[in-house]
N, C-alpha and C positions, 0 to 999 in steps of 0.2 A: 476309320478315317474316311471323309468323303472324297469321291474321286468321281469324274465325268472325263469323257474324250473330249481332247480338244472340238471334235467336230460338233458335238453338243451344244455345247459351251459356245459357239461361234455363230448360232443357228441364227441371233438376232441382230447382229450386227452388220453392219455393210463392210465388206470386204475389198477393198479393190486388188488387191493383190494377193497370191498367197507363192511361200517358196517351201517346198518343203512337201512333207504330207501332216494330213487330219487324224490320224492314229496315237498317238501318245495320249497317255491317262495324264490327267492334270492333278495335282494335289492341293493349289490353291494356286489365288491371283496376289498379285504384288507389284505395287506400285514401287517403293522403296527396293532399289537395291540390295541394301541393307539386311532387308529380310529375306530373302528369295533360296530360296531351300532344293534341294535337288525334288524335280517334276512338279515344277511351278509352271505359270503363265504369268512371265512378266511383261506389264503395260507401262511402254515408257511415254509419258505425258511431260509437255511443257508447260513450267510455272514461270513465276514472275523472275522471281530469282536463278532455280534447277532447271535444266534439261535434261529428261529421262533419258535421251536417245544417245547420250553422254556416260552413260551407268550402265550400257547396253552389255559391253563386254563383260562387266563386275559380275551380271545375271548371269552368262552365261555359264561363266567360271565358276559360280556357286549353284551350276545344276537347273538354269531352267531351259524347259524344252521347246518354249514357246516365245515368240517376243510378236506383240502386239505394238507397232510403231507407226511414223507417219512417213517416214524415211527410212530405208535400211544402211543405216554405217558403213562403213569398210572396217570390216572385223578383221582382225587375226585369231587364226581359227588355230586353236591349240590340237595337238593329234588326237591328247589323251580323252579332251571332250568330243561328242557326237555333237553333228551344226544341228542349231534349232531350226523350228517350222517359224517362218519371218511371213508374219500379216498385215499388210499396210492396210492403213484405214485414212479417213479423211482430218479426222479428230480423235487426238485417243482418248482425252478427255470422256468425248461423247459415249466412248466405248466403252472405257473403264464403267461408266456407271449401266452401262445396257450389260457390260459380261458379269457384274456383282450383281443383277438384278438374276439373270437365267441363273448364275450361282446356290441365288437361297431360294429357288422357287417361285420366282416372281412376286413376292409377297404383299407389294402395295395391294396389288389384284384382288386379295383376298383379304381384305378390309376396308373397313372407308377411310381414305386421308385426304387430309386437310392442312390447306399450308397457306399462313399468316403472314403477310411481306409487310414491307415498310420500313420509316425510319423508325420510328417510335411508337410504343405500346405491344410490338411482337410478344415478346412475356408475356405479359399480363391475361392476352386475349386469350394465345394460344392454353396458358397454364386454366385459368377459369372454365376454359370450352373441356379443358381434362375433367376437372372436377365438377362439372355440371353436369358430365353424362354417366360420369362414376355415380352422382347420387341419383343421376334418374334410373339407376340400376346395371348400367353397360362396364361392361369390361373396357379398357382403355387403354392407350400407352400415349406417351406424351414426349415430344424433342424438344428442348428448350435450350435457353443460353445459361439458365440456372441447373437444371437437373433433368437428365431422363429418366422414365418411369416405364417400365413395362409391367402394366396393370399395378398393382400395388408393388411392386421390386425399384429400387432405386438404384440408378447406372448413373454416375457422374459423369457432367458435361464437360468435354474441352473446348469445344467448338460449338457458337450458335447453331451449324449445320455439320454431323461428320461428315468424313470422308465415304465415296458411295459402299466403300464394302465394311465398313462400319454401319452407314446407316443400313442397307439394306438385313444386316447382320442382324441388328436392334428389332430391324421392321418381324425379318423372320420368328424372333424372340415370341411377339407382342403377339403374331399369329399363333404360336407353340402354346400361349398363355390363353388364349381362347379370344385375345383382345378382337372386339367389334370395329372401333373405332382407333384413329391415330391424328394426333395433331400435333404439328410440329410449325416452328419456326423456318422460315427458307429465309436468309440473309441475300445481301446482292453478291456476294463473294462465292457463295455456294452456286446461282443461276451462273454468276459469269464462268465461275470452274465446270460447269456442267455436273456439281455434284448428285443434282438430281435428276439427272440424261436418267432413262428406264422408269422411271416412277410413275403409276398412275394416278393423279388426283381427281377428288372426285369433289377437292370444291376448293377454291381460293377466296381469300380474304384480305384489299386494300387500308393500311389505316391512313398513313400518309408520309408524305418526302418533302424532307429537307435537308441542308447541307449534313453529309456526312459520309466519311470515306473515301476523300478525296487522295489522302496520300495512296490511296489503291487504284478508282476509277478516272480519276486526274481531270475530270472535267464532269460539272454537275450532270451535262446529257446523258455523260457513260453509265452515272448512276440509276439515272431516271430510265434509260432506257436495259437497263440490267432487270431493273424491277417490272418493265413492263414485257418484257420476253416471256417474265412467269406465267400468264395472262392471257399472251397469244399461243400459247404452250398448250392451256387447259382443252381437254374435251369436248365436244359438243356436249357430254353427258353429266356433266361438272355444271356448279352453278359460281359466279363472279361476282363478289358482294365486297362494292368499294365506298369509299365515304366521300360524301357529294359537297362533305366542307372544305377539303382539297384541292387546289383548282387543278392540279393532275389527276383527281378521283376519277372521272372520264375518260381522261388522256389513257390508262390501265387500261381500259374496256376497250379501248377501241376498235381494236381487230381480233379482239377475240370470239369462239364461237361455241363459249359455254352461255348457260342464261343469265342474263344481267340482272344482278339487284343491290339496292341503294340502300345507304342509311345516313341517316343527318339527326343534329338534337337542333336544330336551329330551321332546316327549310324541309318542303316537303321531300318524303322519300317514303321507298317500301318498308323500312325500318324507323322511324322516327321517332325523338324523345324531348325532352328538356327538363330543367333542374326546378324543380317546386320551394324548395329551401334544404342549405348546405352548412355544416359546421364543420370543424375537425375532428368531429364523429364517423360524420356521414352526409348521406345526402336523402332526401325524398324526391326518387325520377319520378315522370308520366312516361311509360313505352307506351305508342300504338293503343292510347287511353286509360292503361291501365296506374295504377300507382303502385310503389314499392320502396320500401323503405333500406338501402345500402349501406353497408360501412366503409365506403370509399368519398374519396375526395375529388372536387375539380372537375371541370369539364371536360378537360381530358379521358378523365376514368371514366364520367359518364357515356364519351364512345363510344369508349373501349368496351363498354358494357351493351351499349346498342348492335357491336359489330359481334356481341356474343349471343345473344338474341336474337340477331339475325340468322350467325348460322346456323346455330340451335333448330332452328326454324325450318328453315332450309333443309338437312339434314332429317328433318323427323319426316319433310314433307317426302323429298329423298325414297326415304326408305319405307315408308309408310308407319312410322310411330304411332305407338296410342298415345304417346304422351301429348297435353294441349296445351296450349299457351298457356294457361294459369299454373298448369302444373310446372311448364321453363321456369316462368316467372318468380312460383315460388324458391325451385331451386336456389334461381339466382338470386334472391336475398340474401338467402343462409350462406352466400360463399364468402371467402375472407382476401381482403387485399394479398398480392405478391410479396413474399421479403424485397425488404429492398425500395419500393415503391409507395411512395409517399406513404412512409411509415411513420405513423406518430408517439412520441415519447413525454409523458407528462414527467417534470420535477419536482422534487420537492419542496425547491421555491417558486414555483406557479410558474414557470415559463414552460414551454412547448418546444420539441426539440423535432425538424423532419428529416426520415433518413431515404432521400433519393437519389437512382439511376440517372436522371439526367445529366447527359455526357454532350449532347447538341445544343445550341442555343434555342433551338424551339423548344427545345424539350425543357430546357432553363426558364424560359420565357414564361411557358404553361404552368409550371409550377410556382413560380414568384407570380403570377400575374393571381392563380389562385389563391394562394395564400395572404396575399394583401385584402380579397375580396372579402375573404370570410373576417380576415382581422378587424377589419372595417376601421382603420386608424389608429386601433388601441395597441400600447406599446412599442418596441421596434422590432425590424427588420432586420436581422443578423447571417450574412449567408458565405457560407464557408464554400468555396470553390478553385479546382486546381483544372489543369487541362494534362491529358496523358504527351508523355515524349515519345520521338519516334513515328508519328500520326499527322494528320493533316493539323501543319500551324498554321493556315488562313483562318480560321475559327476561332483560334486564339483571344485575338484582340475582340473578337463580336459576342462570346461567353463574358467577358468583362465587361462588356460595355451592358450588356443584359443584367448581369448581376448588380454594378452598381447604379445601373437606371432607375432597380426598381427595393432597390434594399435600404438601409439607413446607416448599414456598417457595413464592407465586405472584406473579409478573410483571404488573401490571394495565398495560395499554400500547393504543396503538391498532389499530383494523383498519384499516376506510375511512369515516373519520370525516364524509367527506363534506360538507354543511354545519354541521355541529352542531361547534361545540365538543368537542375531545376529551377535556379535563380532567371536562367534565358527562357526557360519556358513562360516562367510568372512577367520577364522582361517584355516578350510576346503578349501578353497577355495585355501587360498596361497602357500599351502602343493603342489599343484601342481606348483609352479614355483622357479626356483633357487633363488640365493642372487642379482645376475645381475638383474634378471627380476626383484625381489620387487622395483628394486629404479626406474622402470617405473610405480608403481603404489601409490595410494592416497587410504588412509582407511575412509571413512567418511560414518556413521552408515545410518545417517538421511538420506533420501534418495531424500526428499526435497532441500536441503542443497548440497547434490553431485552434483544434476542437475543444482543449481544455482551454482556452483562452476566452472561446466565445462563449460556452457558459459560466467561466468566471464575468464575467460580462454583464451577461444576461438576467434582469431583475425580472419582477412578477408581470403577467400578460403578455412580454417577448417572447418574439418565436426565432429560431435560431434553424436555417436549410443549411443543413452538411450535403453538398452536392457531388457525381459523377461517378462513386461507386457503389452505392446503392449495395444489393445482397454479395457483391464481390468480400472475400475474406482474405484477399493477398494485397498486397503494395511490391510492384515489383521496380528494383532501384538496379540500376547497371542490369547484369542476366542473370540479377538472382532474384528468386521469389520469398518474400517473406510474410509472415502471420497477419495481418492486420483487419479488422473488421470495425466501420465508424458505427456499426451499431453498439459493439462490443463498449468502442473509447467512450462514447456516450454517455451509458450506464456504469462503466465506471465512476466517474466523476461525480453522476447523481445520488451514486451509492456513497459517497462518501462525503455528502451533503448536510 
């Protein structure tokens, strides 16, 4: 079992106070009351909801010797337990991820990581940048909202970002496995929790912000400026690769003092592309002159693809790679779309069925704005869309009004309704569109049911967007989690065509 002295353990943190002495062996850290085992260090942190420094006694009662806090309680101090060593800190948050980092060895340190922010496209990029360095031959591990990987070993995700002694735990992993590299998603929920306080990155990557997560950050600034903390965070020795189509792409860079570099498919940049010709195959880009032929869709993806290329690039420059451009390049042909992301499904009555993540109205936007482009007129527009419960409802009415702007039929149906009523959620929803616009759309709760609705629907050269959960396989209704996957309901119904 692993053990260090408290005084180890404490070496990196700012201490303002200590009561007690630095002599006790630690057996683990623990956030969670819950868990806290006799000769732990418990770190009591403020959440949104919880106060750690409320669970202070519960720790100590179950044996821990140490409490890391920002206040010391008025305890009642039992005979039979020994008082613990009481450390105030400024942030415990900030701690908790500095004492899980000295925990596993400081492991970022000894790899290169990479952390992908944004509203939209974090997957995708992050997951590609995996499997681009896997095939240029590197060892890898990967944090995602879909799945972690340590090197080829797959660790299921709960969280777009764990908690720090999970991640750090991961990171450790990925080091034990010989991994070079690590690329991970950093959400705004994890910067604003300081889940990545300790972390050394050695490059960040902008793709872009729009409204989302407001029932958390409660005002877009808190968002915008959560995202750009990551930013003013990084190293001088880290590189800063944000996208200059953005009009916050810059805004990220501002104060930071790793090296800046750009990418755009539209204006000039150090990474630049654009789309040669697109179908629901694929695309043919130009990167930086060169051509290539993708199995991705949309300008979005294309990017998403440039912001892979870039740090690709970056990263070989970095470290001194023999790998060359041509050799990224090729790579990055051979790779394959995200589950989840603008997934295409042919029928076997000619229509075209797509299964995506978009959950924001940009991200709505992008993909019906694609989709129309390639269709170029032929057929209809069919798009099945719910909004989750319990989440920011100002979006509500602007995913509706996105869907039915630019569809020819839309499906108001549920996501994961969660505790809210799902009829008020869809009720929310229609608030954003006029009397015109309701008689292009269909209210059907079940979400099963909407899907099998819009390919009974749907004849030959319609395309039909199942949108907002993308590679997710739960629907969660009231607090329970149940089976569901719209890629699954999809190929049902085709199959039995």
């Amino acid at each position: 079992m692993k053990r260090m002295t408290l005084q180890e353990i404490i070496e990196h943190i700012d201490v303002k106070k200590i009561e007690g002495n630095l002599n006790p062996e630690i057996t683990s850290i623990r956030f969670d009351s819950r868990e806290v085992t006799e000769g732990d260090l418990f770190v009591a942190t403020r959440g949104s909801a919880v106060d750690g420094h409320d669970y202070i006694q519960s720790a100590i009662e179950k044996g821990a010797v140490a409490i890391v806090c920002e206040k010391i309680p008025p305890i009642t101090q039992s005979r039979d337990v020994a008082p613990p060593t009481y450390l105030v800190v400024e942030n415990s948050l900030t701690a908790l991820g500095k004492l899980a980092s000295t925990w596993y060895g400081f492991p970022s340190s000894k790899l290169k990581l990479i952390g992908i922010t944004g509203t939209n496209g974090k997957t995708t990029i992050v997951t590609l940048l995996y499997e681009l360095f896997r095939k240029l031959g590197y060892k890898a591990g990967l944090l995602s909202t879909v799945c972690n990987y340590v090197d080829g070993k797959v660790i299921e995700a709960t969280h777009t970002t764990p908690n720090p002694i999970e991640l750090n735990g991961l990171l450790a992993e990925m080091v034990e496995a010989g991994c070079e590299y690590a690329f991970m998603e950093v959400s705004s929920h994890a910067i604003d929790q300081r889940r990545i306080a300790g972390l050394q990155f050695d490059g960040g990557v902008f793709t872009n912000i729009t409204r989302d997560h407001i029932d958390y950050h409660k005002t877009f600034d808190a968002y915008l400026y959560a995202k750009k903390t990551f930013f003013d965070e990084l190293p001088q020795s880290a590189f800063a690769l944000t996208n200059l189509e953005d009009k916050n792409g810059m805004f990220m860079l501002q104060n930071t003092v790793a090296m800046k570099k750009t990418y755009s498919i539209r204006g000039l940049a150090d990474f630049k592309g654009r789309i040669i010709e697109h179908s629901f195959e694929g695309m043919l880009l130009e990167i930086n002159g060169n051509e290539l032929y993708v199995p991705f869709v949309g300008k979005f993806n294309a990017s998403n693809l440039l912001a892979v290329f870039g740090a690709a690039a970056e990263i070989a420059a970095m470290c001194g790679l023999p790998c060359t451009v041509e050799d990224i390049l090729t790579k990055l042909s051979a790779l394959q779309p995200v589950s989840g992301r603008f997934e295409t499904i042919r029928s076997n009555e000619g229509y075209t069925v797509i299964i995506d993540y978009a959950h924001t109205p940009d991200a709505l936007n992008n993909v019906l704005t694609t989709i129309n482009q390639i269709r170029g007129g032929a057929g209809q527009l069919i798009t099945v869309v719910g909004c989750g419960g319990n989440r920011d409802k100002g979006k509500r009415p602007m995913m509706a009004h996105e869907a039915v702007n630019a569809s020819d039929l839309v499906i108001l149906t549920s996501d994961n309704p969660r505790e809210e009523d799902p009829q008020a959620i869809i009720n929310d929803m229609t608030a954003g569109i006029d009397a015109a616009e309701k008689k292009k759309t269909i209210e059907i709760i079940d979400r099963r049911q909407a899907i099998k609705t819009a390919c009974a629907m749907a004849k030959k050269d319609d395309v039909i967007l199942v949108a907002g959960k993308g590679h997710e396989d739960y629907q969660i209704i009231g607090k329970e989690k149940f089976h569901f996957d719209d890629k699954e309901e999809v190929l049902k119904v085709i199959i039995d065509e």
